[in-house]
N, C-alpha and C positions, 0 to 999 in steps of 0.2 A: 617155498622160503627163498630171498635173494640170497643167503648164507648158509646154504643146507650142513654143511662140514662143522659151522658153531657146534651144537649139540653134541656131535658125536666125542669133540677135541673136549668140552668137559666135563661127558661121564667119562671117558681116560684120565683125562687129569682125575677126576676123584677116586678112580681104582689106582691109582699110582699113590697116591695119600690115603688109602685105608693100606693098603701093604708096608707102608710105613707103620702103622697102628694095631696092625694083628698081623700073628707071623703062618704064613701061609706056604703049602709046599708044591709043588708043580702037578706033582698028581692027584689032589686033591681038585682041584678047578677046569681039569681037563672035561671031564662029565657035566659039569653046570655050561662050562662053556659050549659043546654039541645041542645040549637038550635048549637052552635059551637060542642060539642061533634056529635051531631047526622050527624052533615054535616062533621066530620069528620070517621065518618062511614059509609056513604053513597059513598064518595070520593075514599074511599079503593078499590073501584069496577072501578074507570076509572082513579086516577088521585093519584096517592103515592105522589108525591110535595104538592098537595091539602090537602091530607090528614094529612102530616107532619106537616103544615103550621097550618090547624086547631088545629091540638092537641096540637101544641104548646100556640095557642092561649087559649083553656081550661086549660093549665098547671098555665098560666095567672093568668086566671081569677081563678083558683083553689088556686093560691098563693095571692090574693087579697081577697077570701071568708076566707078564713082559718087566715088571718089576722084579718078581721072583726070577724070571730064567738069567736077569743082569746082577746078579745079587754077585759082590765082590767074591772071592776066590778068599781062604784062609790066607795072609801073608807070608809069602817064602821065609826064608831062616837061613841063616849063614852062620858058621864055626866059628866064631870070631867073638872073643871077650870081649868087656868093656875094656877102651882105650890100650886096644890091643892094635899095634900095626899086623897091615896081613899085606900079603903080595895079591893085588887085584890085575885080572888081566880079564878082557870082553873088548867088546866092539862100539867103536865112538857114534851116535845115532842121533846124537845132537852138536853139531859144531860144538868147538871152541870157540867162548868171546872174552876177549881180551878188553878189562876195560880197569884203569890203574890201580895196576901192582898185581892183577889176580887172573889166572886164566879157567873159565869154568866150560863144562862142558856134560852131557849125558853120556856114558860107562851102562850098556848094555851084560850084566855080568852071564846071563842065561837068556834065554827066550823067555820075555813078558816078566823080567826083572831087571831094573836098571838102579844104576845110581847116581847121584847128582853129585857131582867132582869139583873140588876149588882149589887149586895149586897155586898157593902164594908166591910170587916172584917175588926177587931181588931185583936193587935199585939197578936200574939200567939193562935189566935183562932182558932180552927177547921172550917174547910168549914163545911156545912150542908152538907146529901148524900143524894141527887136527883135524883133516876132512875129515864128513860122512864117511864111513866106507871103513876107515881105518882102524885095526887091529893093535892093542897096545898092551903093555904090562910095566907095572908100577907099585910101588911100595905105598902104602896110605891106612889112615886109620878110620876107620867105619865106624859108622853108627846110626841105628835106626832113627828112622823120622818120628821126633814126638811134638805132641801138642802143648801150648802151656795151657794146664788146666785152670782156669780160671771161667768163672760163671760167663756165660754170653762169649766165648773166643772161640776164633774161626779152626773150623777142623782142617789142618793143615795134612794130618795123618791121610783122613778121607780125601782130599785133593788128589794127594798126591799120588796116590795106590789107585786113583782111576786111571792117570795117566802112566801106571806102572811101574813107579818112582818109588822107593820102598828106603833107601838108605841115602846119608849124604857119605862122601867120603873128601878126608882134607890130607895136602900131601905139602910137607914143607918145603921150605925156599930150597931149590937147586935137588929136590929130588929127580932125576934119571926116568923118563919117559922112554923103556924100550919101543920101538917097533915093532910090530912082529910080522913077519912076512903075509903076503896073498892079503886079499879083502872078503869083509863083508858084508851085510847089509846088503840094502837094493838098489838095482841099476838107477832104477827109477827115480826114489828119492836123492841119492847123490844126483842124478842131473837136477830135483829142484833147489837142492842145495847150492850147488855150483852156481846152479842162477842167482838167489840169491847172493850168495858172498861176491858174485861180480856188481850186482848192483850196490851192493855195500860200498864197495870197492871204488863203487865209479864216486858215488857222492863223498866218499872221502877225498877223492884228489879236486871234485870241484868246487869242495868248502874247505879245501888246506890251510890249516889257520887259523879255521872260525871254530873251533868247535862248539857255537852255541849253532849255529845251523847247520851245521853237519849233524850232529844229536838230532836236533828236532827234524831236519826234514827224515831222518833215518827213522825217528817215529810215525811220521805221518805219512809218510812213503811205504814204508816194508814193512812196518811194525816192531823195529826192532830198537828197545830202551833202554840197552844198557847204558848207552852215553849218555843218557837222558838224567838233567840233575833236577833234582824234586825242586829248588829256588825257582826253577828254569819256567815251571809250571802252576807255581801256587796261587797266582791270579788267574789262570785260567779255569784253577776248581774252584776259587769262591767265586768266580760268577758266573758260573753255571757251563760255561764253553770249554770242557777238555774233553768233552768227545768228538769236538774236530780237530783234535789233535790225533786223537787212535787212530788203529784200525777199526774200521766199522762198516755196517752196511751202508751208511752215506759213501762211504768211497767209492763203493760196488757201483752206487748211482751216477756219481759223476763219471767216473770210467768208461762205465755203458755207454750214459749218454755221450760223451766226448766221441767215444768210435762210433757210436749207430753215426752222430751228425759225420764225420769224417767218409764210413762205408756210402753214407745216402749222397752225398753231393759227388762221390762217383760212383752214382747211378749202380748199386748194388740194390738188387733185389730186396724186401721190407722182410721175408724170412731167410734169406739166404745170412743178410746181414744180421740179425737177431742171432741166427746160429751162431756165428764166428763170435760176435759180443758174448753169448752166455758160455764160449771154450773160455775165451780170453779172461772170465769173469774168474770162473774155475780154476786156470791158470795161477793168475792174482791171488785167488785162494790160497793156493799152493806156496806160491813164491813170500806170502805176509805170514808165511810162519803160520796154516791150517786154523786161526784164529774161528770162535765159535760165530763169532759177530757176521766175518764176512761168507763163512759158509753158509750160514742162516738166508745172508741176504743172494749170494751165488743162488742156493736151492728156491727162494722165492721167484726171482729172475728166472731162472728155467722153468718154472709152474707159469709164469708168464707166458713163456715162448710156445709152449705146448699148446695154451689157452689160444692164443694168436692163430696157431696153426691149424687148429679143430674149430677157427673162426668163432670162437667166445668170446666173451666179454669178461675182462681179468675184473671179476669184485676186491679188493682189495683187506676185506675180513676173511673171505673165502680162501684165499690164498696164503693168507697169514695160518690161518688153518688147520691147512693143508702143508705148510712147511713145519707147524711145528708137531702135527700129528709123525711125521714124518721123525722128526728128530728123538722126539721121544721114542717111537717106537724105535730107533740104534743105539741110544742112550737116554732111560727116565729118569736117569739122576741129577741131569740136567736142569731138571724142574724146579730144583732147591739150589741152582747157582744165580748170583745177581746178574750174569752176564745173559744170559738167556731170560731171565724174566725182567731186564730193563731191555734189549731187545723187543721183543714181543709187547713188551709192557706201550712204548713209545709209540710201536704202530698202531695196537690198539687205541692209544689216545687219541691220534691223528684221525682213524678210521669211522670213532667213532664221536669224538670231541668235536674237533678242528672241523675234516671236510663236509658235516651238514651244516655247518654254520657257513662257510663259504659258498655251499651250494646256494644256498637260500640270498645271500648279500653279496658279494662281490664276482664269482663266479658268470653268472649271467650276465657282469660288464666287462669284464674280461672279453667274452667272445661276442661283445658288442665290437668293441673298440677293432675288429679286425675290419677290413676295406670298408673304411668309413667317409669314404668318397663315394659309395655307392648304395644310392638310396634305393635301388630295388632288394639289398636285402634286406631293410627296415622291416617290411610283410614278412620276413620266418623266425622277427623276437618275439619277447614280450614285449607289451606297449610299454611299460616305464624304462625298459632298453632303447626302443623306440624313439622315446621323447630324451633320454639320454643324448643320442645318435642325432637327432636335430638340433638341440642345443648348442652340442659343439661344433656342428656347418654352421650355424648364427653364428656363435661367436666366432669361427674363423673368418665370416665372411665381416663383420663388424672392425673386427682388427688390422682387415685385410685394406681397408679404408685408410688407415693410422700409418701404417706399416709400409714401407716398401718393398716388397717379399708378394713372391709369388701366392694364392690360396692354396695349393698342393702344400708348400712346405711348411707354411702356419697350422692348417689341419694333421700334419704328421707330426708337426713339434704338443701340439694339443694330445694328440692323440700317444707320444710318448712319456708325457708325462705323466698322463692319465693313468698310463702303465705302472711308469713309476711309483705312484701312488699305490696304487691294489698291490703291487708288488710289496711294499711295505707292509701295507696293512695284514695282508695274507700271511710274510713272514710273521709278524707279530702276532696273529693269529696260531698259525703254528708254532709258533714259540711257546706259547703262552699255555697252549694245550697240552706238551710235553711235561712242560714246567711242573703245571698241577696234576697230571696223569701218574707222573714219576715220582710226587713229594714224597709218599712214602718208602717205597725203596732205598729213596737217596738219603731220608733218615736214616732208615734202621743201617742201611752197608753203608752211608760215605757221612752221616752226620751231618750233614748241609743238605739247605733249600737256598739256593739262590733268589733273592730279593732284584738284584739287577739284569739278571740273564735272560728276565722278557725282552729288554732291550740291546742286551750286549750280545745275544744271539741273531739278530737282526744284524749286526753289522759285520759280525768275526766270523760268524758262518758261511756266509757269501764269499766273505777273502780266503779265509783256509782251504772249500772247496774249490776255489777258481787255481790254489797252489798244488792241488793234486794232479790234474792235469799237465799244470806247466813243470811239474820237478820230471813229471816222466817223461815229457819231451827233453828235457835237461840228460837226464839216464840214459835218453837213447840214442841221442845224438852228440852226446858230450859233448853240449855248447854251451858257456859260461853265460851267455845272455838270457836263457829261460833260469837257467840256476838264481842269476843274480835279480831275475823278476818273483821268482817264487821266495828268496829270502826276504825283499822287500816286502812280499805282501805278508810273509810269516812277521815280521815286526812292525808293519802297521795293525796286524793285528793285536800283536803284544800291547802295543801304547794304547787302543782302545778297553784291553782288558785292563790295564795298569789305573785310566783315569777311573773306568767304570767302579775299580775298588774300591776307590775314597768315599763313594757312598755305599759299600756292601756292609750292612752291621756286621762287626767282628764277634761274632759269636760262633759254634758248635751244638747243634744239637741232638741231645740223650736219646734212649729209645724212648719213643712214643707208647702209653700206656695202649694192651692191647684190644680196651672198649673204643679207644680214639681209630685204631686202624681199621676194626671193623666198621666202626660209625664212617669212617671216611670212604671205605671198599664201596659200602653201601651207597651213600649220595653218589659216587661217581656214578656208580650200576643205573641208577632210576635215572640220572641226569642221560646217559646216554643211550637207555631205552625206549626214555618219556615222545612221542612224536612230536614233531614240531609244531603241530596244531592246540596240540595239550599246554597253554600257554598258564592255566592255573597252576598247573604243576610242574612245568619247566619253572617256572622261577623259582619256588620254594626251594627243588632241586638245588640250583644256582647258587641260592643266599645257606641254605647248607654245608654244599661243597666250599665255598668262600670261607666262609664261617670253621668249618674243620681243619681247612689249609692252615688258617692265618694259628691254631691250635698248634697244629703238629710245627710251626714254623717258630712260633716261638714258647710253645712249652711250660704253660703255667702251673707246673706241678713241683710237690715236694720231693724233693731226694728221696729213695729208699734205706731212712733209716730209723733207728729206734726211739724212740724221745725219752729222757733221763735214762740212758744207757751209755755208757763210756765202751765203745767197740773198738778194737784192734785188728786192722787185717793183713796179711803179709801175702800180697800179690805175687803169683808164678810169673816172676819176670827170667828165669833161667836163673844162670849163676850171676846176679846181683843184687839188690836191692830193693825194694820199693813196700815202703807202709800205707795203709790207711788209717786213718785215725779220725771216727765220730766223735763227737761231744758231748756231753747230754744235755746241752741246752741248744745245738744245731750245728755250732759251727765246726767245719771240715776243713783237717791237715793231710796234706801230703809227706811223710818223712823219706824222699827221696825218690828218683824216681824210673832207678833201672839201667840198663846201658851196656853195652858191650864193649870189653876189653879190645883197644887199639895195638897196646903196649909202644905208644907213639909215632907210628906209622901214621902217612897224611890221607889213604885211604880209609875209609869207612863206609860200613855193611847199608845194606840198601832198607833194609830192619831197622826201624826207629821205634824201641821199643816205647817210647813215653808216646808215640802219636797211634804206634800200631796194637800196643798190650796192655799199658797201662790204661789210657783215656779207654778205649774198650769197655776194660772194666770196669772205669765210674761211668762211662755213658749207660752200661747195663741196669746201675743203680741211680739212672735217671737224675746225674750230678751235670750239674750245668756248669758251677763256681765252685772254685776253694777257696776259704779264707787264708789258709797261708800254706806256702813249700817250704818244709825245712832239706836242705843238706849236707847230710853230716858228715863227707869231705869228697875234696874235686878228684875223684877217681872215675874213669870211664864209666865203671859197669854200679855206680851209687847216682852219678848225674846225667851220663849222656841222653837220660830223656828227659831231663827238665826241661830244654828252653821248647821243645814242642807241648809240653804240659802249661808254661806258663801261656804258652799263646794260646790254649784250648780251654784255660779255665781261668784266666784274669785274678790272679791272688791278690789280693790287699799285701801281704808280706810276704818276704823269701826270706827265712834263719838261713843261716851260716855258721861252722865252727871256723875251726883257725883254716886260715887261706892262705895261697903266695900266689904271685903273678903266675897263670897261665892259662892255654889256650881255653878250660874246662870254664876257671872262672871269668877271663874276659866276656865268653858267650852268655855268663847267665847273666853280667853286670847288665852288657849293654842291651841284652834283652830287657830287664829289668827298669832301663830307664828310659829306653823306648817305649815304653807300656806305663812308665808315672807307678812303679812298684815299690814300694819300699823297702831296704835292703836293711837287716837288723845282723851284726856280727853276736853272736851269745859265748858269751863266758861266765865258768864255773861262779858261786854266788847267786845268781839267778832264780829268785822264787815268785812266783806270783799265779793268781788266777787268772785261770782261762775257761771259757767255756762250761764252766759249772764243774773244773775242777782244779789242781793244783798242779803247777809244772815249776821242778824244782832241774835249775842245767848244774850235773855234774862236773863236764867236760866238754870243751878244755881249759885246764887251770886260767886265771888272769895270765899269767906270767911267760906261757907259754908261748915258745916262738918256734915256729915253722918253717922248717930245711925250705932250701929252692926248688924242689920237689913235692908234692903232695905224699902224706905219707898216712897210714892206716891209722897211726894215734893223734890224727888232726881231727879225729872225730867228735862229733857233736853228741853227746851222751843227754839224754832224757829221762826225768823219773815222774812218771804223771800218776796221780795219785786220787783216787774217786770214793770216798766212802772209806771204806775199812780193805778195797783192792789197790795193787798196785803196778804200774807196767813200768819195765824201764828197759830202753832202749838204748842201744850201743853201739850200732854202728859197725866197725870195721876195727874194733880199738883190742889191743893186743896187751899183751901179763905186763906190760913195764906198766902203763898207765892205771892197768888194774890192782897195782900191787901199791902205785900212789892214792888211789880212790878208798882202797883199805886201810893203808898206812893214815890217811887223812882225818879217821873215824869219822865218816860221814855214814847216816844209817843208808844203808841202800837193802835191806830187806824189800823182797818184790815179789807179787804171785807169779809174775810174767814178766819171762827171759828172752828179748828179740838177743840170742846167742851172738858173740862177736864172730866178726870176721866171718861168716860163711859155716861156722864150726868148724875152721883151722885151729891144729894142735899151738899155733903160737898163740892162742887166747883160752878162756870160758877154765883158771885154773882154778887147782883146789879153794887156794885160800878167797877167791873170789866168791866161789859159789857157795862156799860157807857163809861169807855174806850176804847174800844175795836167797841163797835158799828157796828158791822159784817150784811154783807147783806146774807150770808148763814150761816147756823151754822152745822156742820157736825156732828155726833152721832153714835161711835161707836160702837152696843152693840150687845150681842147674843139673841135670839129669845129666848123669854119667861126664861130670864135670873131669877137665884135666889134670886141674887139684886133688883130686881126692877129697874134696870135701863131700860130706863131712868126714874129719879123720876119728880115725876105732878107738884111740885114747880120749877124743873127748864125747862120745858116746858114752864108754864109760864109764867118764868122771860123773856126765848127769845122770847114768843110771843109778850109781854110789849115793847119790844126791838126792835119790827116789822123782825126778823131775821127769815129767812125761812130755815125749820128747817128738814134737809135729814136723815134718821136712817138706816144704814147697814139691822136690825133688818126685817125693813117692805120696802125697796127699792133694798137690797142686796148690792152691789158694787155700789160707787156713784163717781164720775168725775165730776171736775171744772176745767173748761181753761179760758185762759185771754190772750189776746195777745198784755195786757198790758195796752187797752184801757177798751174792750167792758170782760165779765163775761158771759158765758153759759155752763149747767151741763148737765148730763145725766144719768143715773141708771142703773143696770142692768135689772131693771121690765119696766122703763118707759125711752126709748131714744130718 
């Protein structure tokens, strides 16, 4: 076989995905494991299919023990109540970065427990400086790492607790960072550290000023993003080009390459130099922050060098292989991150998409086109390279006629442009095979398939990698002239991603129904197995995979919802906000959309909850559109993820209750009219259908006018009404407004209570809920919130009330349907 390593790499992969599916325990497999290896070297001697057959089966069961022997650890546990400060003291193991208003850093509190620290500063404060190494003690409030439960959301828990990360802890403005005497940690990584923060260090003082290229080359450079603002990047994700912005193994490649060319032209030996490239690779590894990408592509690079030195021939699937046989076996959990399976995913496509089509087409003029002055090596091509290769002596000799110009330098200008050409073509080639190799991944994790990054990667990838090289001549030599050439080529890059967007469709899309990814898994499989001869079935292949892409790209399926069913769903956005709301005739509201409390600081959290939890959540219910956003008042944690929601799902309308000038509602306006949205203010009187059912606005009054502040009774009150059920929805709105919705005799009898305010004691009171009389009462709050929501008196009051009573908090994502007669829920813990 030219790939002997294929086979073995996926019966491991499928013993690492059956131990996901059955629980299995170490000594249980020890025994199949002996008996299957040993009969598969016994077999050697009569029967090679036998033998295959078994090893494949130990590969198995090798990828099923090495899952079990990696299985997480029970999570430590610390003394420490909710929203209890505690005195933390351990060892700093992750720098401090300092990046406006906040200084964050990793807090070693024990061996293989750590916690993730954010010390809000004061305006004009200095950050503390916290090497590696450094011994500390501090006052701060802890709290375990939770997930929002919500169907389809990313397990941030399991993340985290690979990497050892089990708590965050927050310490406020002008808390006391002692020092504590002596160090600890390792020699070792404090020196990689110190590298780093010097390279930091260095590109801050050569882009003083700029900090849009101080951020990004500090991205593309070291891998480090905290200065990195998401505007800074958003054309580079929709058109497919922000992984030559990371760290990646392209870095790895251009790196290499730069020093192999540098060691060879002084005359450094072909393995001496390959050595010093694959330290320095490692190095690099080291110094970008141990990222999985570039270790991937460092350990490929050394399977190379090895290969070189035992005079092999590097296959290019083989070695893919062979590095990730490797990586699994130190970590199989690996297997279910997007960074490693778009990794892997990309070379595959090149290996097995991209270079047999090159091989067959352009490849053989390529290594035409080299000493093309010399016709005796015409006899070692093939003949259509051949007559290639006289063609262009004719026409150089033709032109040479016309021209006044030597034949040497006509046939070199032929002969570079000729390059030029293939070189295109080839990028586009490989472009194009990443594009479609990746579609699916970059649905299910990022929601997009780039439409123009066939071609926008053709021209940005070339400039970004030629800026990796030159920023670290810039780093090493702290000269302003390579810096100011690699910023330039960082913003002709930009202006090419910028025009390429005016034609990227502005869409997002859902996950892909899971008969479409299999159907798609499959065409790729046969497309890249079929030989090249098999021209019956290479096409069909082709117009398949074509055919599925252009599917999974743009998504022709229905939402995942009920038809004549009126659903409500109150999304785990933490402690804020955010509804869904079906219709029973199809059309889909958002009532808010989530957000984190600022309390008017001009910082904010790198967590967008309306791009990162909410859309999530409707892309899992295969929501492409909303017909409208309501929200029902400009509070951080009720709107801060609107204008990423309006941009992900294009509403025909945005509701609003009562507003006043600020920063919450300037964003959704002119989001709103940049987009051709229509902006509807709702005031109390408001009756009409919707959707195949009735939506009556309680609140707020006509009359009402709005402090210069947003304030919690600006809220937008809803009572939607389906059949003989009812929901109504509240908002944020507190006992004065509730004592006028009573006082007003308006009926608000409802089956279904979205609870004011959080379940804050200043709402949800008696005489309300005597109104109201709700047979569920909805609660949406963040986990171990600093409010104490919900508070114990209004717990009560709905208990009094006999109202059963669902909290985001402790059930995550809760849903109520009615289909107008009969009421039943479901949670994301208990369905």
């Amino acid at each position: 076989m030219k790939n002997p390593l294929i086979p073995p790499l996926l019966a491991f992969i499928a013993g690492i995905l059956i131990s996901r599916a059955v629980a299995f325990e170490a000594r249980e497999l020890i025994l199949p494991l002996i008996g299957c290896l040993a009969l598969a070297l016994c077999a050697l001697w009569k029967s090679r299919f036998l033998a295959a057959a078994a090893g494949l089966v130990v590969c198995a069961l090798a990828g099923i023990l090495t899952a079990v022997l990696h299985r997480l650890p029970p999570a430590p546990t610390v003394n420490v109540r909710s929203r209890e400060t505690a005195l933390l003291s351990g060892c700093v193991v992750e720098p401090s970065i300092f990046y406006a208003g906040r200084d964050q850093f990793t807090l070693e509190l024990a061996s293989g427990a750590s916690a993730r620290v954010t010390l809000a500063m004061k305006d004009g404060e200095a950050p503390p400086d916290l090497p590696y190494g450094q011994a500390v003690e501090f006052e701060a409030r802890l709290r375990t790492i939770r997930n929002f439960h919500n169907p389809g959301a990313f397990d941030f828990v399991n993340y985290s607790a690979r990497r050892q990360i089990y708590w965050t802890a927050s310490a406020s403005p002008g808390a006391e960072i002692k020092r504590l005497p002596g160090r600890c940690g390792s020699l070792f990584w404090k020196a990689i550290f110190d590298l780093r923060s010097a390279a930091l260090r260095r590109l801050d003082a050569l882009y003083a000023g700029n900090d849009y290229a101080d951020g990004m080359m500090q991205a593309i450079l070291i891998g480090e993003t905290t200065k990195l603002d998401k505007i800074w990047t958003e054309h580079f994700r929709r058109t497919g080009t922000f992984h030559a912005l990371v760290i990646s193994g392209l870095h790895i490649t251009v790196i290499a390459g730069f020093l192999l060319f540098l060691l060879r032209i002084c005359f450094v030996p072909a393995i001496p130099a390959l050595g010093v490239t694959a330290l320095v690779a490692w190095l690099y590894a080291l110094v970008s922050g141990w990222s999985a990408p570039v270790v991937r592509a460092s350990s490929a690079f050394t399977l190379f060098l090895i290969a070189r030195y035992f005079y092999r021939r590097g296959r290019l699937l083989n070695l893919l292989a062979a590095a990730a046989i490797g990586y699994l076996l130190y970590d199989p959990a690996q297997l279910f991150e997007a960074s490693f399976q778009l990794s892997f995913l990309s070379v595959l496509a090149l290996g097995t998409l991209a270079i047999p089509i090159l091989d067959r087409t352009s490849r053989p003029y390529v290594q035409g086109l080299r000493n093309l002055g010399e016709p005796s090596r015409d006899l070692r091509l093939a003949p259509h390279v051949q007559s290639f290769r006289l063609e262009l002596r004719l026409l150089a000799e033709t032109l040479w006629y016309y021209l006044p110009l030597q034949r040497e330098w006509i046939l070199a200008a032929l002969g570079f442009g000729c390059r030029l050409a293939l070189y295109v073509y080839e990028t586009a080639a490989l472009s194009t095979a990443i594009q479609v190799g990746l579609a699916l991944p970059l649905a299910i994790y990022f929601h997009r398939v780039s439409f123009t990054g066939f071609s926008a990667n053709v021209l940005i990838t070339p400039l970004l990698t030629l800026a990796v090289p030159v920023g670290f001549v810039a780093i090493f030599t702290d000269w302003s002239v390579p810096a100011k050439l690699a910023e330039w080529l960082l913003v002709v890059s930009e202006k090419i991603a910028n025009w390429h967007v005016r034609f990227e469709p502005d869409w997002r899309i859902p996950d892909p129904p899971v008969w479409l990814c299999l159907a798609f898994a499959a065409a790729l499989a046969v497309l890249a197995l079929v030989p090249g001869r098999s021209r019956w079935l290479r096409w069909p292949a082709i117009a398949a995979v074509l055919g599925l892409f252009a599917m999974v790209w743009w998504h022709p399926f229905p939402p995942d919802v009920q038809p004549r069913v009126l659903e409500l769903t109150a999304i785990d956005v933490g402690q804020g906000d955010s509804l869904f709301l079906a219709f029973p005739d199809g059309k889909l509201m958002l009532m808010d959309g989530g957000g984190i409390l600022t309390y008017g600081r001009k910082t904010k959290s790198k967590l967008d909850i309306g791009e990162d939890v909410v859309s999530s959540y409707l892309w899992t219910r295969g929501i492409s559109h909303l017909d409208v956003i309501a929200c029902s008042h400009m509070h951080d944690d009720h709107v801060g993820g609107v204008p990423a929601l309006m941009d992900n799902f294009h509403p025909r309308e945005v509701w609003t209750g009562a507003t006043q000038e600020s920063p919450e509602r300037r964003a959704i306006e002119d989001k709103a009219r940049s987009r051709g949205i229509k902006t509807i203010a709702m005031t109390a009187g408001r009756n009409f259908a919707y959707g195949g059912a009735q939506i009556e606005v309680l609140s707020p009054p006509a009359d009402y006018e709005p402090g210069p502040e947003a304030k919690n009774n600006d809220s937008l009150v809803l009572r939607v009404t389906y059949g003989r059920r009812v929901f109504l929805l509240t908002g944020d709105l507190e006992k004065e407004m509730e004592f006028r919705l009573v006082g007003d005799d308006r009926t608000l009898r409802s089956d279904v209570l979205k609870v004011g305010h959080h379940g804050s004691n200043t709402s949800s009171t008696d005489v309300f809920l005597d109104a109201v009389s709700p047979t569920f009462a909805i609660i949406s709050d963040g986990f171990e919130n600093s409010f104490g929501h919900p508070h114990r008196n209004v717990l009560a009051r709905l208990a009094a009330h006999h109202a059963g009573v669902l909290r985001t908090d402790t059930e995550g994502a809760i849903t109520v349907r009615t289909d107008g007669t009969r009421l039943w829920s479901e949670t994301a813990r208990y369905r």
